[in-house]
Backbone as CSV, one residue per row, in Angstrom:
resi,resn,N_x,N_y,N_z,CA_x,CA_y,CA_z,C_x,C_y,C_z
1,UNK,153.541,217.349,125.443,152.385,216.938,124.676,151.171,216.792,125.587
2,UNK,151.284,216.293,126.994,150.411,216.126,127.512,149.321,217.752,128.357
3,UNK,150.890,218.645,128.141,149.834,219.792,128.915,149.059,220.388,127.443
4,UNK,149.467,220.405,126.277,148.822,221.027,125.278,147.623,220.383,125.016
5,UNK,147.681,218.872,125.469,146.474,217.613,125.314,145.204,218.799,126.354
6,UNK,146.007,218.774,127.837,144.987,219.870,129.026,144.544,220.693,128.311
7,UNK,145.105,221.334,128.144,144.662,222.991,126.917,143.746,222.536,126.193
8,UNK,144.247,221.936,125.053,143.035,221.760,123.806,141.787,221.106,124.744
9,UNK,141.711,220.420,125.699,140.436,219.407,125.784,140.278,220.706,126.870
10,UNK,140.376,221.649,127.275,139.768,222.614,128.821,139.107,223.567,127.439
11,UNK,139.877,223.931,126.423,139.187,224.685,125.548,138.133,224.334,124.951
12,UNK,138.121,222.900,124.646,137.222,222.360,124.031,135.903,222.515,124.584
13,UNK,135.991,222.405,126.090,135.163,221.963,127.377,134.530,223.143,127.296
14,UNK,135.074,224.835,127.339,134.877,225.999,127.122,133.990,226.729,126.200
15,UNK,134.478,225.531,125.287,133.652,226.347,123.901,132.446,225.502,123.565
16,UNK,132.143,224.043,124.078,130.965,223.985,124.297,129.958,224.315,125.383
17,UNK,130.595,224.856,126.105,129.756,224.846,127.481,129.132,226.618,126.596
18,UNK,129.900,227.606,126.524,129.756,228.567,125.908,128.393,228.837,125.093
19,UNK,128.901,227.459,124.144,127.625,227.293,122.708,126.196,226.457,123.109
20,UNK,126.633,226.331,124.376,124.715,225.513,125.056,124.330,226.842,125.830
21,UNK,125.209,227.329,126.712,124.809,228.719,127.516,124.002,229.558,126.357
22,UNK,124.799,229.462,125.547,124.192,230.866,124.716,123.185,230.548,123.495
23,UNK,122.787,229.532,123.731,121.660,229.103,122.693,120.260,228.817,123.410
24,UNK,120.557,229.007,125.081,119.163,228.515,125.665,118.793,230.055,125.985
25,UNK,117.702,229.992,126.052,116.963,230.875,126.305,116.714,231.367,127.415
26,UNK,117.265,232.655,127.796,117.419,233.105,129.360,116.335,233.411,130.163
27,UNK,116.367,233.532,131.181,115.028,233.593,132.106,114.298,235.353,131.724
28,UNK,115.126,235.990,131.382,114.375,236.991,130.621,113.700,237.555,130.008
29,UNK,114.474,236.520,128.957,113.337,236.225,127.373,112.110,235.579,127.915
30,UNK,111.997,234.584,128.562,111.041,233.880,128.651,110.092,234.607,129.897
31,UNK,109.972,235.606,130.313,109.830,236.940,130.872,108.900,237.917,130.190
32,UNK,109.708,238.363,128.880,109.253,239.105,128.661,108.241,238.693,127.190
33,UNK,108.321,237.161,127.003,107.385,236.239,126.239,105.932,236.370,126.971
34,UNK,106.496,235.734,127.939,105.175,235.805,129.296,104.423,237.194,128.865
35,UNK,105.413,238.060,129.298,104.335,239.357,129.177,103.983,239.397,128.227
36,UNK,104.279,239.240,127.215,103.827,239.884,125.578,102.561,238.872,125.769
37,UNK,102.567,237.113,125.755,101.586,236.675,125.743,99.957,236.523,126.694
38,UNK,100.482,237.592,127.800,99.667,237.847,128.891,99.008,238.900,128.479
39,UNK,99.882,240.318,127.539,98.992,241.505,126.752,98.388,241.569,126.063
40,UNK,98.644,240.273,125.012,97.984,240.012,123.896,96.671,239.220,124.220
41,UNK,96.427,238.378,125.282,95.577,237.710,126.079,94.270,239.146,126.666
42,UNK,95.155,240.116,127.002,94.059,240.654,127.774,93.400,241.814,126.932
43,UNK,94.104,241.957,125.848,93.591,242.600,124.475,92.295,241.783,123.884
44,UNK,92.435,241.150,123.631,91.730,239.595,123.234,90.533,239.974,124.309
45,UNK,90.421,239.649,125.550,89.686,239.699,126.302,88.969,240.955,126.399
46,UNK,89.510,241.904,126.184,88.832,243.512,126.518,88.059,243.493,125.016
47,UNK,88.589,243.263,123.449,87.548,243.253,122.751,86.549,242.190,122.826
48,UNK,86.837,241.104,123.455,85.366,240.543,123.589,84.639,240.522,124.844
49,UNK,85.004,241.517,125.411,83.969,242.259,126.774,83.144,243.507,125.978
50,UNK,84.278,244.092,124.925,83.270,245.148,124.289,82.297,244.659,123.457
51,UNK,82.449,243.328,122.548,81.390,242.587,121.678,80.229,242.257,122.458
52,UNK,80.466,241.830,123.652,79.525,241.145,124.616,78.749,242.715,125.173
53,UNK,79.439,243.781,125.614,78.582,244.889,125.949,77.313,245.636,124.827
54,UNK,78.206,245.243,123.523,77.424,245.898,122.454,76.656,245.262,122.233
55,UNK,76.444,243.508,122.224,75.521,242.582,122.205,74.141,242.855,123.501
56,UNK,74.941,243.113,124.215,73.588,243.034,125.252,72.948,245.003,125.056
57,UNK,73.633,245.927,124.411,73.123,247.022,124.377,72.035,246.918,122.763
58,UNK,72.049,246.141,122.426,71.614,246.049,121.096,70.056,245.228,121.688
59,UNK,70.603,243.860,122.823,69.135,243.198,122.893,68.173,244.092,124.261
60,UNK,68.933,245.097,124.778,68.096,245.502,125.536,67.551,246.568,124.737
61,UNK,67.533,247.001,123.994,67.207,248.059,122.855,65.982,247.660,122.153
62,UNK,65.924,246.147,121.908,64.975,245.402,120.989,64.079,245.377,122.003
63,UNK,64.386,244.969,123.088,63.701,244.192,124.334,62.761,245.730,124.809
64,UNK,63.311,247.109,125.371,62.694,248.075,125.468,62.022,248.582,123.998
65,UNK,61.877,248.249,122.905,61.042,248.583,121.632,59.949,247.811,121.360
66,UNK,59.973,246.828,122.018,59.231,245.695,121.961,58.275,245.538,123.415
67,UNK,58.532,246.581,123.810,57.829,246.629,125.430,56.792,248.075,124.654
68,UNK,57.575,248.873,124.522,56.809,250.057,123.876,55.957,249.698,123.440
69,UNK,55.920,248.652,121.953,55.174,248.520,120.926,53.686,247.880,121.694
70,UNK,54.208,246.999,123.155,53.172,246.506,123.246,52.071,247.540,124.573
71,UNK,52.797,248.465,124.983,52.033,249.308,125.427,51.231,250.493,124.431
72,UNK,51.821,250.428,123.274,51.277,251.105,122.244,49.693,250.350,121.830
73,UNK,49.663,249.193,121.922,48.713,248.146,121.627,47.545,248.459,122.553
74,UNK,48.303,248.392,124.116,47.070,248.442,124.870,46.244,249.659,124.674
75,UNK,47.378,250.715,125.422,46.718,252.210,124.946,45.957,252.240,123.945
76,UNK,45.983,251.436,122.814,44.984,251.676,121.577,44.133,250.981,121.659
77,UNK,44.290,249.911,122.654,42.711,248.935,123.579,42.522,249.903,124.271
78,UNK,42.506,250.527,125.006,41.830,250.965,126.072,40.533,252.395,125.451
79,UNK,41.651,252.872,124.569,40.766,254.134,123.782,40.155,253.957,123.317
């Protein structure tokens, strides 16, 4: 009785150690989390480098139309 007592409680010992191993999350996963959340980060970042490029191509656009307009002014002082 007592070695079947060993058995059942080494199995027991087995099959939880088993069911915590395999429910945590391996250094892998948490790996390849990292990366996914590092790609998705620099996606993120590259469209708002392109918002910010199109923003400043839009005010230097205004900014050179607005330089024109006012050399248009003088030229029409001077004549």
């Amino acid at each position: 009785m007592r070695k079947s007592l060993s058995i059942f409680m080494l199995f027991m010992a087995m099959a939880m150690t088993l069911s915590m191993t395999s429910c945590r999350e391996t250094t892998e996963d948490k790996v390849e989390d990292a990366i996914e959340d590092v790609g998705d980060g620099l996606e993120e970042a590259g469209e708002d480098i392109e918002d910010a490029a199109e923003d400043v191509g839009d005010k230097l656009e205004d900014a050179a139309d607005e330089v024109e307009d006012e050399i248009d002014k003088a030229t029409d002082t001077i004549s």
